[in-house]
Rosetta silent file (secondary structure, phi, psi, omega in degrees, C-alpha in Angstrom):
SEQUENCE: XXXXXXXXXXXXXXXXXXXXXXXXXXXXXXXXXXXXXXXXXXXXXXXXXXXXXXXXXXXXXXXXXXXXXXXXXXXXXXXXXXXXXXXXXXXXXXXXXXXXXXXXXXXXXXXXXXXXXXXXXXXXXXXXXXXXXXXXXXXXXXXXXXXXXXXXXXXXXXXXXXXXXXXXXXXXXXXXXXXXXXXXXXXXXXXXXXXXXXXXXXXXXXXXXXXXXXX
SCORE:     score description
SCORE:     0.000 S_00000001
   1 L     0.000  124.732  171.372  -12.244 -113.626  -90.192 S_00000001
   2 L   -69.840  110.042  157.883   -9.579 -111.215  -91.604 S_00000001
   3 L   -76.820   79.899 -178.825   -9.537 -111.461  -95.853 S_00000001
   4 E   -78.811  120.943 -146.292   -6.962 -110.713  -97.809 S_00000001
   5 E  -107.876  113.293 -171.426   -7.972 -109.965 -101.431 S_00000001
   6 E  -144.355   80.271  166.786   -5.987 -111.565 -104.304 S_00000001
   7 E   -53.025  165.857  166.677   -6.547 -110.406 -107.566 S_00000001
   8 L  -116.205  139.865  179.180   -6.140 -110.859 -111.462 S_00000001
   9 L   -79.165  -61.507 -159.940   -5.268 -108.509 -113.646 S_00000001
  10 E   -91.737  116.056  170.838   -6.078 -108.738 -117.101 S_00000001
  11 L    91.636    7.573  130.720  -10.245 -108.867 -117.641 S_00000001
  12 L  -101.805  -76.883 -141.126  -10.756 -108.141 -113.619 S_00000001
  13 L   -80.354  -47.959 -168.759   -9.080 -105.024 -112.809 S_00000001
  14 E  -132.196  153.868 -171.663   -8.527 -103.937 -116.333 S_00000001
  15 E  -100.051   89.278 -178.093  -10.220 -104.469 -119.797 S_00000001
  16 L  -120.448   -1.272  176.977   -7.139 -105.598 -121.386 S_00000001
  17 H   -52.250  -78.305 -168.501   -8.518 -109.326 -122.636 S_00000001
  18 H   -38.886  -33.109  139.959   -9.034 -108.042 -126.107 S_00000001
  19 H   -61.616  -59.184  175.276   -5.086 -106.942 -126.408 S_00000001
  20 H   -50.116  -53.802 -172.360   -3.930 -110.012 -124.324 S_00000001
  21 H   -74.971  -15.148  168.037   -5.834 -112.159 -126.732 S_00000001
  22 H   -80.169  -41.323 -163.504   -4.483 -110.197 -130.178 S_00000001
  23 H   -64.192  -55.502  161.001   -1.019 -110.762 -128.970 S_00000001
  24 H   -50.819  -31.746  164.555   -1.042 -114.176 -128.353 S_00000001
  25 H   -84.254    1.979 -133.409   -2.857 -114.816 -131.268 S_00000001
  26 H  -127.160  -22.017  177.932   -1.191 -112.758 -133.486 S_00000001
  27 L   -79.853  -36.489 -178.517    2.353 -115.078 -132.714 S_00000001
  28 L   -84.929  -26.310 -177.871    0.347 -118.565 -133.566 S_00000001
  29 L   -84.950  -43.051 -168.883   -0.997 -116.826 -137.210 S_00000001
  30 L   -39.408  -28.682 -162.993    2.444 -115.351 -137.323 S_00000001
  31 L  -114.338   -0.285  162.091    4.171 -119.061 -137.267 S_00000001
  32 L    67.189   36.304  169.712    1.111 -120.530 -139.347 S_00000001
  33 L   -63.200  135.474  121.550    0.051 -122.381 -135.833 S_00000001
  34 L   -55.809  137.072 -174.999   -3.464 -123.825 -135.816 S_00000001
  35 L  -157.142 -173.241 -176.735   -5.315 -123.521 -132.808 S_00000001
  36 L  -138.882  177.916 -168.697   -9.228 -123.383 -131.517 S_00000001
  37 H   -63.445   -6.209 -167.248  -11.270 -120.967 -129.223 S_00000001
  38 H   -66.365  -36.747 -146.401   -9.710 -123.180 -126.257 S_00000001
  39 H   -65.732  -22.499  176.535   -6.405 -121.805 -126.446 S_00000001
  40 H   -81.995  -29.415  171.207   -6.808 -118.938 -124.725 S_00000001
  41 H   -98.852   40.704  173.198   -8.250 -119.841 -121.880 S_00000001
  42 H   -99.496  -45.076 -178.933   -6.051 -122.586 -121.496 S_00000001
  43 H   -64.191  -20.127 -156.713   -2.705 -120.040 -121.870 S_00000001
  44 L   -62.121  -45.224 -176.154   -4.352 -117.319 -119.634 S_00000001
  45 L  -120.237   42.486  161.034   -3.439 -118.283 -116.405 S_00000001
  46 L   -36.391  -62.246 -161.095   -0.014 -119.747 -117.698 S_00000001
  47 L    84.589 -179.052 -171.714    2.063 -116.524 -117.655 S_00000001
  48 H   -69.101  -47.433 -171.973    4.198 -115.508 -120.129 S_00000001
  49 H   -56.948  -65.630  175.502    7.052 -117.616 -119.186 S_00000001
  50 H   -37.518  -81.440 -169.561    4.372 -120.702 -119.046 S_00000001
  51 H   -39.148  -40.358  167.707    2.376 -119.627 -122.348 S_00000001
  52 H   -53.793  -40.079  176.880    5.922 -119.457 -124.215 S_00000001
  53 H   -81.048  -42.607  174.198    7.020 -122.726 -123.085 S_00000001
  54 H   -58.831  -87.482  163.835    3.181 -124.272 -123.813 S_00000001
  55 H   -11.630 -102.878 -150.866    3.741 -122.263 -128.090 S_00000001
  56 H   -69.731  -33.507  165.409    6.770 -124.122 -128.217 S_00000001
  57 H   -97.025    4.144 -155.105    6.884 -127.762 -126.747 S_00000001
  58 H  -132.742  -54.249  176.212    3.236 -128.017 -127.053 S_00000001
  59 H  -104.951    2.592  166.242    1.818 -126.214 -130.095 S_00000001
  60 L    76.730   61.830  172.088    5.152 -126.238 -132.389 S_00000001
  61 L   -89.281  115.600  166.251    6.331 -122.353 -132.594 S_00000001
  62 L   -70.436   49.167  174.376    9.421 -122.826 -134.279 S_00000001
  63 L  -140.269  177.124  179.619   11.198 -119.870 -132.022 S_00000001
  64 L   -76.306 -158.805 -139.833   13.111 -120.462 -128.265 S_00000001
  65 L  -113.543  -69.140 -177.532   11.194 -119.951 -125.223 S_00000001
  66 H   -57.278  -25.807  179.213   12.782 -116.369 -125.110 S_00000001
  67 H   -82.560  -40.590 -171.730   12.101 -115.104 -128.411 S_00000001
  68 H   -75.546  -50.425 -171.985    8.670 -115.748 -127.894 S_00000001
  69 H   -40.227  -42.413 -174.789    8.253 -114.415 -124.557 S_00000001
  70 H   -85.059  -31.930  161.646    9.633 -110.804 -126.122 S_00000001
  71 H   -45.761  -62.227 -154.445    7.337 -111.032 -128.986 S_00000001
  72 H   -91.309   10.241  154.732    4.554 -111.061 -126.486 S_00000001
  73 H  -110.457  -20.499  149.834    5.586 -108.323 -124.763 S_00000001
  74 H   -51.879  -49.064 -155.571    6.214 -106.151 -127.566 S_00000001
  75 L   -99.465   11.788  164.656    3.364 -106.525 -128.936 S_00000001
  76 L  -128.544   15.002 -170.084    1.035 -105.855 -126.196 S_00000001
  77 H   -60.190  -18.051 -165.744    3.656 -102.907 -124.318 S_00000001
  78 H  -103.350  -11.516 -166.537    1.775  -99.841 -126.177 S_00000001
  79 H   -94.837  -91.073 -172.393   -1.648 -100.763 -125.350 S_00000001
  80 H   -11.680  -72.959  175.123   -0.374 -101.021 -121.803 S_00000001
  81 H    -6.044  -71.085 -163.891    1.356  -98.319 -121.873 S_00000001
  82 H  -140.360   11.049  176.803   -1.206  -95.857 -122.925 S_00000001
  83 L  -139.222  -29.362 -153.638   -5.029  -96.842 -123.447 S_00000001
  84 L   -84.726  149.846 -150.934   -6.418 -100.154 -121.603 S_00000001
  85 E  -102.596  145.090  140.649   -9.067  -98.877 -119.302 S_00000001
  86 E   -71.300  165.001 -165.973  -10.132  -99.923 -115.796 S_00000001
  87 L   -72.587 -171.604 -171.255  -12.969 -102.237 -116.011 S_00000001
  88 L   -71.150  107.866  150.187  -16.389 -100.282 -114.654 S_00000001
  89 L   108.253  -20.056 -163.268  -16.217  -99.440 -110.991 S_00000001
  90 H   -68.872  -45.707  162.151  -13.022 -101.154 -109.907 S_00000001
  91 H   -12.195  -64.412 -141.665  -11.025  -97.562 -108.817 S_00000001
  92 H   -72.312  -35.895 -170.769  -14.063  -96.731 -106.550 S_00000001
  93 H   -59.153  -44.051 -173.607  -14.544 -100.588 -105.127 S_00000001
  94 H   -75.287  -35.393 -151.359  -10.585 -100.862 -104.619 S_00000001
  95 H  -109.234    0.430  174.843  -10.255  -97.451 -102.364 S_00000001
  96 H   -92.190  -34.885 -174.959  -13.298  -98.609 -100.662 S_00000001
  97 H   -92.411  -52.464 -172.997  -12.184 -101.579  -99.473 S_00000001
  98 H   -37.437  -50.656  175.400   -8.548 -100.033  -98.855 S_00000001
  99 H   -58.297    3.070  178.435  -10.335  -97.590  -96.358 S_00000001
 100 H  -117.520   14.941  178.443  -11.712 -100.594  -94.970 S_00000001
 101 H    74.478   48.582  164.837   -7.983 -101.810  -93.542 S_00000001
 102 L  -112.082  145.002  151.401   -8.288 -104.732  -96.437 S_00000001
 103 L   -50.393   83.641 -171.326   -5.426 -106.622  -97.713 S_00000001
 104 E  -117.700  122.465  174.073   -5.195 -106.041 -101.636 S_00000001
 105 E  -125.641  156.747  170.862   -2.892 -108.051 -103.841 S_00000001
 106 E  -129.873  169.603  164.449   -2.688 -108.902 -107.237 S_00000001
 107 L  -143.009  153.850 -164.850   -1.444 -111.770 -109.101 S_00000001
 108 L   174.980  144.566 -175.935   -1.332 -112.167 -112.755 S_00000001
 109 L   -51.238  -54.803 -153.071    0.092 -113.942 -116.046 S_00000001
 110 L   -43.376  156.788  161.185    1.116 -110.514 -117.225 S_00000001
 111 L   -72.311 -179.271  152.589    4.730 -109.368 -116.997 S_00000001
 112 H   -86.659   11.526 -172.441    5.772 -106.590 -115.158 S_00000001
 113 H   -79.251  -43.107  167.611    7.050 -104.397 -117.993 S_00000001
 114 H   -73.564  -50.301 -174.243    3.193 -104.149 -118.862 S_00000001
 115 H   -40.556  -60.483 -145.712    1.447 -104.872 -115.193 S_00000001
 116 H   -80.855  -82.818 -167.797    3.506 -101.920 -113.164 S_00000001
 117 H   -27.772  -32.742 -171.673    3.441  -99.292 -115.842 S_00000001
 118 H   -67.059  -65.676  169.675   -0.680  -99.961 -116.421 S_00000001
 119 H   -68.594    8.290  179.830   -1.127  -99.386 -112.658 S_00000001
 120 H  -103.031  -55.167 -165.358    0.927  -96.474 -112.189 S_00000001
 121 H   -62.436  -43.366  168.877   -0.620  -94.899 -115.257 S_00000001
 122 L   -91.846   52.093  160.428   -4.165  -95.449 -113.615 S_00000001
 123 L    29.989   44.053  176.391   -3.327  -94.336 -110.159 S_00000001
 124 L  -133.473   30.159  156.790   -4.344  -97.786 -108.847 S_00000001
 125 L   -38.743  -75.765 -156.824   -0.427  -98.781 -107.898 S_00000001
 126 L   -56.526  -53.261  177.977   -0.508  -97.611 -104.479 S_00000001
 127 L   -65.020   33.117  171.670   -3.436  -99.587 -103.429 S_00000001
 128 L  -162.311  126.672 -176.457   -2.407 -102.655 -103.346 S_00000001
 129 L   -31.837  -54.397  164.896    0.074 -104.290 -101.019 S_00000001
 130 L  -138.820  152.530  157.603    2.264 -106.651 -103.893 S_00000001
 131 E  -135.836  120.147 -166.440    1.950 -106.955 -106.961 S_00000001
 132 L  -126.405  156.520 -170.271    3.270 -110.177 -108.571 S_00000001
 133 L  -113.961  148.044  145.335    3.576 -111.512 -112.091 S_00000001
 134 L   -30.783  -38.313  177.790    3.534 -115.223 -112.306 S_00000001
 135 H   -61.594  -56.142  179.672    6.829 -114.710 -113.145 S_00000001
 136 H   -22.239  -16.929 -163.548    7.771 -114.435 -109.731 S_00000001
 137 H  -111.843  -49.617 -159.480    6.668 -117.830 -108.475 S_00000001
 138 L    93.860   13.283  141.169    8.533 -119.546 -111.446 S_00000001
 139 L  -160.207 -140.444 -166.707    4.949 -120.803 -112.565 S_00000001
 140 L   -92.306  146.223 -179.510    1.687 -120.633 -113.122 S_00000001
 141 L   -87.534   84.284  125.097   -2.167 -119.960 -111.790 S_00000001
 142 L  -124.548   -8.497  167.640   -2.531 -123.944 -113.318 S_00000001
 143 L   -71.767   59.090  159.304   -0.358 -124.235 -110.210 S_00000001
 144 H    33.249  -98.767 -174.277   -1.763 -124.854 -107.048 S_00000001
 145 H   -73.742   -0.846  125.867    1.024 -124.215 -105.036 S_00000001
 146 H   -45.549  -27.986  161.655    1.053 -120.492 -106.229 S_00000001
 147 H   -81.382  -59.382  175.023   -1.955 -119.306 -104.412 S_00000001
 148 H   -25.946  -75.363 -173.350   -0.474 -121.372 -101.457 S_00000001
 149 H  -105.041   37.055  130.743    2.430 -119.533 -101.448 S_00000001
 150 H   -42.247  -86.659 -159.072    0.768 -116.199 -102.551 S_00000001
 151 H   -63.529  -42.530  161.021   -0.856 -116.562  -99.370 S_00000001
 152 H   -47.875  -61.888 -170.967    2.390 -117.145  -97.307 S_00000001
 153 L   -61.690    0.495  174.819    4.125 -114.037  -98.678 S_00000001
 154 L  -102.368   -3.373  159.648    0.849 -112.236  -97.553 S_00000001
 155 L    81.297   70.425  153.168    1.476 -113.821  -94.071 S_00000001
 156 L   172.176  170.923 -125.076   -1.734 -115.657  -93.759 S_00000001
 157 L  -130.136  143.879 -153.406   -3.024 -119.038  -95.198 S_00000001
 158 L   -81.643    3.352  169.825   -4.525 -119.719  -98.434 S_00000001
 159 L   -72.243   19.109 -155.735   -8.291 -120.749  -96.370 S_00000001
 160 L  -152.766    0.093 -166.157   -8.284 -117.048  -95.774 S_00000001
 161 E  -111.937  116.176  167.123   -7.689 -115.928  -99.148 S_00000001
 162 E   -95.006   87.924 -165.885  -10.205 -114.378 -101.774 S_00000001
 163 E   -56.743  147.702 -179.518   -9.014 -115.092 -105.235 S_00000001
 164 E  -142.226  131.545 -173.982  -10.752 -113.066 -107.892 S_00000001
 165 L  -178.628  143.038 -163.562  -10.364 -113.699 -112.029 S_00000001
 166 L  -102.779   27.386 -175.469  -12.430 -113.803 -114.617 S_00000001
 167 L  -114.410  118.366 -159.940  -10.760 -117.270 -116.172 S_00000001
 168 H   -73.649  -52.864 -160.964  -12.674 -120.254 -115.071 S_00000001
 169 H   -54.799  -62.399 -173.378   -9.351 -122.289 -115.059 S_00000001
 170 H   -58.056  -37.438 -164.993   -7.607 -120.349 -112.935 S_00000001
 171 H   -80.039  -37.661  178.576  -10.535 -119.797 -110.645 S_00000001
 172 H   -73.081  -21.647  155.556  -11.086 -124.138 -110.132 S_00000001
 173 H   -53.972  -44.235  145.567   -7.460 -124.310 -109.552 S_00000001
 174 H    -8.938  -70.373 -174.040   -7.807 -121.688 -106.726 S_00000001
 175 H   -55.069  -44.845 -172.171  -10.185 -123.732 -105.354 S_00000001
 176 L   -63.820  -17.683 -171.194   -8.695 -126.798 -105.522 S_00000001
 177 L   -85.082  -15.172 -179.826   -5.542 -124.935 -103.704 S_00000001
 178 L   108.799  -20.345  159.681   -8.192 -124.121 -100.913 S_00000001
 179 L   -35.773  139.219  133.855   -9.200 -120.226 -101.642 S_00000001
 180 E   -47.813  131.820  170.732  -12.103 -118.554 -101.468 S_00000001
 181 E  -102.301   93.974  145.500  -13.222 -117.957 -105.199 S_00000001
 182 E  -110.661  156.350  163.365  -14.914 -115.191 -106.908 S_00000001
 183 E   -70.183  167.910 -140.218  -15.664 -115.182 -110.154 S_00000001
 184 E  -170.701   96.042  155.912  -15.271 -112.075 -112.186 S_00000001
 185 L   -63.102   76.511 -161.344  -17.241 -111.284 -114.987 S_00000001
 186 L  -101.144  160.535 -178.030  -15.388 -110.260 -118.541 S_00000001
 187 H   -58.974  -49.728  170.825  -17.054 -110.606 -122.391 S_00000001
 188 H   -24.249  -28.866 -158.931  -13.941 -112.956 -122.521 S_00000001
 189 H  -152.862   17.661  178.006  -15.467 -115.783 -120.624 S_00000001
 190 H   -73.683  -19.962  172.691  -18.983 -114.892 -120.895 S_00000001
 191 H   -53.250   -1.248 -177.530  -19.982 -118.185 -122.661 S_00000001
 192 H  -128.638   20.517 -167.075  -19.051 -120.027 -119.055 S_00000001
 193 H   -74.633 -106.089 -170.031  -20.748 -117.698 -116.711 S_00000001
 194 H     1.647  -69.645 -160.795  -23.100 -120.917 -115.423 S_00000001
 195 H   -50.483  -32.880  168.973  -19.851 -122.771 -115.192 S_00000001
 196 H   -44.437  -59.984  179.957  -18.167 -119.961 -113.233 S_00000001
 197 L   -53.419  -42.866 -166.805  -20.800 -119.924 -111.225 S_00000001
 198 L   -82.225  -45.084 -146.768  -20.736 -123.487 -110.462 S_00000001
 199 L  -103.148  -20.313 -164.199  -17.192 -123.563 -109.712 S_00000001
 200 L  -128.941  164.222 -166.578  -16.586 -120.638 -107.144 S_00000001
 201 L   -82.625    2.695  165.485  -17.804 -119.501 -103.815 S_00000001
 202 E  -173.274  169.822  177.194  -19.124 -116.059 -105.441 S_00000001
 203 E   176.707  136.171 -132.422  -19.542 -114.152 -108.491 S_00000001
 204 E  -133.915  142.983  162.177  -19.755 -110.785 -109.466 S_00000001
 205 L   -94.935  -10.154 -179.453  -20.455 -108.628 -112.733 S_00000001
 206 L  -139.998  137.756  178.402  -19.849 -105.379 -111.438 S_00000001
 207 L   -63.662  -15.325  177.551  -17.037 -104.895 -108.947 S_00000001
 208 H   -57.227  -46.390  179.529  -19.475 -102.812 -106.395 S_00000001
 209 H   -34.796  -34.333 -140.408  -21.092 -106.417 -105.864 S_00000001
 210 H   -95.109   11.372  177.619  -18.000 -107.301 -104.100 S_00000001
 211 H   -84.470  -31.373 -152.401  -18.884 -104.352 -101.104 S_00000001
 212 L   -95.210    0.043 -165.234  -22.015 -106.745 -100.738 S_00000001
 213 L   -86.537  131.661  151.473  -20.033 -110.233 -100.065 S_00000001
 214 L  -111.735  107.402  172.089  -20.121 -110.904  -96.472 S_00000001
 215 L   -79.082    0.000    0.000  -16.811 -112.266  -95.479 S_00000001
């Protein structure tokens, strides 16, 4: 069976969780929001557009839907820009697999003002077929029907698809849409590794593992 490989961005490709998670947070102290350790991985695989809309009708950010959304891309555009590192291993794992005729996509909450600039500054643009922002679908990885029709635009059927993200929501939604599921191991989500574990059809701490999955 031919796999096409459908990534996450922030905390799988690149170790950008620690920035994603100041930014976000840094808008709820800003507006004197209360919140708990859930919130992040509840916003994570939201998108911006989602997470903005969630801040405002949900947790009571006194700003529009648009004003938030550009706070959270200001504030996490220079980090992008110019420092967040791939995670360990992914470079060599990604060109390995390209060279193997595989189908590499990514999808991810991030925008593209941060997404495209990160992978063109770490030469890992080319390798991969699309690259889509959440925005693109007009919702969310809490969606379903975004891996569904992720998997159309990649011209093959989401039973055929291996979703990979290191956010346990997003990865049981996956499932529930019918993907193959691996899990993806970030600091971010290590307190749920069992759970992870539990919930998806593989799961990997170092991206080299993912040469050893036989698909």
């Amino acid at each position: 069976m031919k796999v096409s490989y459908l990534f996450d961005f922030d905390g799988t490709l690149v170790d950008s969780m620690p920035t994603f998670v100041s930014a976000m947070l840094r808008i709820l102290d800003e507006n004197g929001i209360t919140y708990d350790d859930s919130v992040i991985k509840t916003i994570t695989p939201l998108g911006v557009a989602g997470t903005a809309e969630y801040y405002v009708n949900t947790l009571g950010v006194k700003k529009s839907k648009e004003e938030v959304m550009h706070l959270m891309k200001e504030y996490m555009k220079d980090a992008y820009f110019n420092t967040i590192p791939p995670k360990k291993n992914v470079i060599k794992t990604l060109k390995a697999l390209k060279e193997m005729g595989a189908s590499l996509n990514v999808l991810t909450a991030s925008p593209h003002i941060t997404l495209d600039a990160c992978l063109k500054r770490l030469d890992m643009w080319d390798l991969f077929d699309n690259v889509w922002s959440c925005d693109d679908f007009c919702t969310g990885k809490s969606d379903p029907e975004i891996y569904v029709k992720a998997a159309e635009r990649m011209g093959t059927t989401v039973d055929k698809v291996l979703f990979l993200d290191d956010n346990i929501n997003a990865d049981k939604t996956a499932k529930s849409a019918g993907c193959m599921v691996c899990g993806v191991y970030d600091d971010s989500s290590k307190d749920v590794v069992d759970q992870m574990k539990k919930a998806t059809d593989y799961y990997i701490y170092d991206f080299l593992e993912l040469l050893n999955i036989n698909l």
